[in-house]
C-alpha positions as a Markdown table, in Angstrom:
| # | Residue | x | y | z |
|---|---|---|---|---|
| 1 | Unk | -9.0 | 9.9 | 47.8 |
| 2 | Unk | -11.4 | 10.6 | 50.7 |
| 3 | Unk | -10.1 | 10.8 | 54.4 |
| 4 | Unk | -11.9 | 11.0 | 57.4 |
| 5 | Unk | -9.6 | 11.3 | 61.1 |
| 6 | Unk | -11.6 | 12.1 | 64.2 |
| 7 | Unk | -10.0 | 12.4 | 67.4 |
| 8 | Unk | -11.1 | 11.3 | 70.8 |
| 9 | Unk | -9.8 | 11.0 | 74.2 |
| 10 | Unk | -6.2 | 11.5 | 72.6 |
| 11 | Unk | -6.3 | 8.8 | 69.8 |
| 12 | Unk | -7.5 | 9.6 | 66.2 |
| 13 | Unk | -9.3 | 7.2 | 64.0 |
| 14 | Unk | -9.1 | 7.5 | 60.4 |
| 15 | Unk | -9.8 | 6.2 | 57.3 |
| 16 | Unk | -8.8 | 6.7 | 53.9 |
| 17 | Unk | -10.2 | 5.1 | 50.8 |
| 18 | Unk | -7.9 | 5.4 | 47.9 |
| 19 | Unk | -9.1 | 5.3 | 44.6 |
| 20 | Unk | -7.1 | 2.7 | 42.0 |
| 21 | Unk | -7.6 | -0.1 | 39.7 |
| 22 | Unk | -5.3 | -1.7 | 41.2 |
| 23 | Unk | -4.5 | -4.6 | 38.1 |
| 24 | Unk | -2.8 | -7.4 | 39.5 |
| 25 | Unk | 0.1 | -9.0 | 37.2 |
| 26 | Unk | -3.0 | -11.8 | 35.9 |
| 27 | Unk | -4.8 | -9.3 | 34.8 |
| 28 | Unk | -2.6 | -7.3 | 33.2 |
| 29 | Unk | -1.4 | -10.6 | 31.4 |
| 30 | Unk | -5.3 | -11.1 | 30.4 |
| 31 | Unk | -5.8 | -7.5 | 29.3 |
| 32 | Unk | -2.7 | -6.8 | 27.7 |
| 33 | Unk | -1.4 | -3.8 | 30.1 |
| 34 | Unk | 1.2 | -3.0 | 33.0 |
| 35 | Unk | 0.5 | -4.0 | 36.1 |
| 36 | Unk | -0.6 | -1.0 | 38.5 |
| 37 | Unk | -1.1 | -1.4 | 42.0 |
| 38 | Unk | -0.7 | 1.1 | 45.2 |
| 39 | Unk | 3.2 | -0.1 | 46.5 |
| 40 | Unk | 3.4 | 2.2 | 49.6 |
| 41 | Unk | 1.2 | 4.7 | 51.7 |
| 42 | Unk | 2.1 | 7.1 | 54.4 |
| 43 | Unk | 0.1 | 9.2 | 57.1 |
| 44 | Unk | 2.2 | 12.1 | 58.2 |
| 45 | Unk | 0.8 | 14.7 | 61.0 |
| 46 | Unk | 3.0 | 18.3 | 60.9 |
| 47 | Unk | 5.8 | 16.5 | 59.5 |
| 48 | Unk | 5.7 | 13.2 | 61.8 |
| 49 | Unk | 5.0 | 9.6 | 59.9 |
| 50 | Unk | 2.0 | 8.1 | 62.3 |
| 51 | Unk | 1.0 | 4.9 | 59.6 |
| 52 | Unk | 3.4 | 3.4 | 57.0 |
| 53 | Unk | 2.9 | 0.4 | 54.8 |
| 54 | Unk | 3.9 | -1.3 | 51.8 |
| 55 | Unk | 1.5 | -3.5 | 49.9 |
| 56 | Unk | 1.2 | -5.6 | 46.9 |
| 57 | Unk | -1.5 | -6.1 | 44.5 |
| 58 | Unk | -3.5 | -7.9 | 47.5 |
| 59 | Unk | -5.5 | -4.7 | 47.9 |
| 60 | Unk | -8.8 | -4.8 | 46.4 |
| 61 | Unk | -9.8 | -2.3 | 43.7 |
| 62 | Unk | -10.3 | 1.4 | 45.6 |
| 63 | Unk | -8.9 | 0.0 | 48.7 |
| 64 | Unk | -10.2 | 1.2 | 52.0 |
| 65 | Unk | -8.0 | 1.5 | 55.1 |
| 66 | Unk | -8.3 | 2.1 | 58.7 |
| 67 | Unk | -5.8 | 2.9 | 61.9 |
| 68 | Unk | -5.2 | 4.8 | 65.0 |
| 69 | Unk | -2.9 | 6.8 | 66.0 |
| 70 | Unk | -2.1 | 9.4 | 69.0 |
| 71 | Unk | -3.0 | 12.9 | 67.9 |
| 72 | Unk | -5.6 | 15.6 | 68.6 |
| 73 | Unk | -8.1 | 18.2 | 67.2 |
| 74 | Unk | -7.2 | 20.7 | 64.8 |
| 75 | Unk | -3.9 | 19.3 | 62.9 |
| 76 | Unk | -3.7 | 18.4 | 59.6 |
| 77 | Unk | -3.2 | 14.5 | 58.6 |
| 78 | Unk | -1.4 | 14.1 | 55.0 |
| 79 | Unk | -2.4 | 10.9 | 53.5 |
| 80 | Unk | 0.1 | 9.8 | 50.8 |
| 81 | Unk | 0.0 | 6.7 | 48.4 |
| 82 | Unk | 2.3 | 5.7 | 45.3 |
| 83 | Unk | 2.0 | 3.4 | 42.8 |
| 84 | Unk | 4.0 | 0.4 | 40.7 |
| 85 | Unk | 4.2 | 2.9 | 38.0 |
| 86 | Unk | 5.0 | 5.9 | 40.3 |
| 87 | Unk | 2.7 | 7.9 | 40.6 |
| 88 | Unk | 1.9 | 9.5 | 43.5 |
| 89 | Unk | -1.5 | 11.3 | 45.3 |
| 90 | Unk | -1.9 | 13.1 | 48.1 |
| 91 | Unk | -4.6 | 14.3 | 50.4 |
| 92 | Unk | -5.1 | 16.7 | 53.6 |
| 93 | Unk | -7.8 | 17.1 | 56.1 |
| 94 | Unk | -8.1 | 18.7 | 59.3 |
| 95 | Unk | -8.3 | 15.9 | 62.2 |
| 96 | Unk | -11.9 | 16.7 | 64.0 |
């Protein structure tokens, strides 16, 4: 997962792209395997959820996603996404 989240004039832009097959029920079907896609995701700063989403296998392969939130410089942004299957992957910057 890469995440960028840089900060100005009291609002912080980031963007995560998450990296995932993302196999769509069809193509499972096709290929003879489970489904797997990215279900839910979560931005948390120091504890505090700033993005939430669910999401369905409409996301592209490595999905890439954008938002804004209030924040500022020097905190840590946790970026967490989990999967039909469960599993789950996390990542931490520093907001810039």
């Amino acid at each position: 997962m890469k995440l960028k989240a840089k900060a100005k004039n009291g609002i912080v832009k980031a963007k995560v792209m998450m990296k995932h097959d993302m196999i769509t029920y069809d193509q499972a079907k096709k290929k003879g395997v489970k489904p797997n896609f990215i279900t839910y995701v979560t931005a948390s700063v120091d504890g505090k959820i700033v993005y939430e989403v669910s999401t369905s296998q409409f996301l592209s392969k490595n999905p890439i996603l954008k938002y804004k939130f209030r924040g500022e410089k020097g905190k840590k942004i946790t970026m967490t996404w989990k999967d039909l299957l469960g599993n789950t992957k996390s990542s931490t910057k520093k907001i810039k």
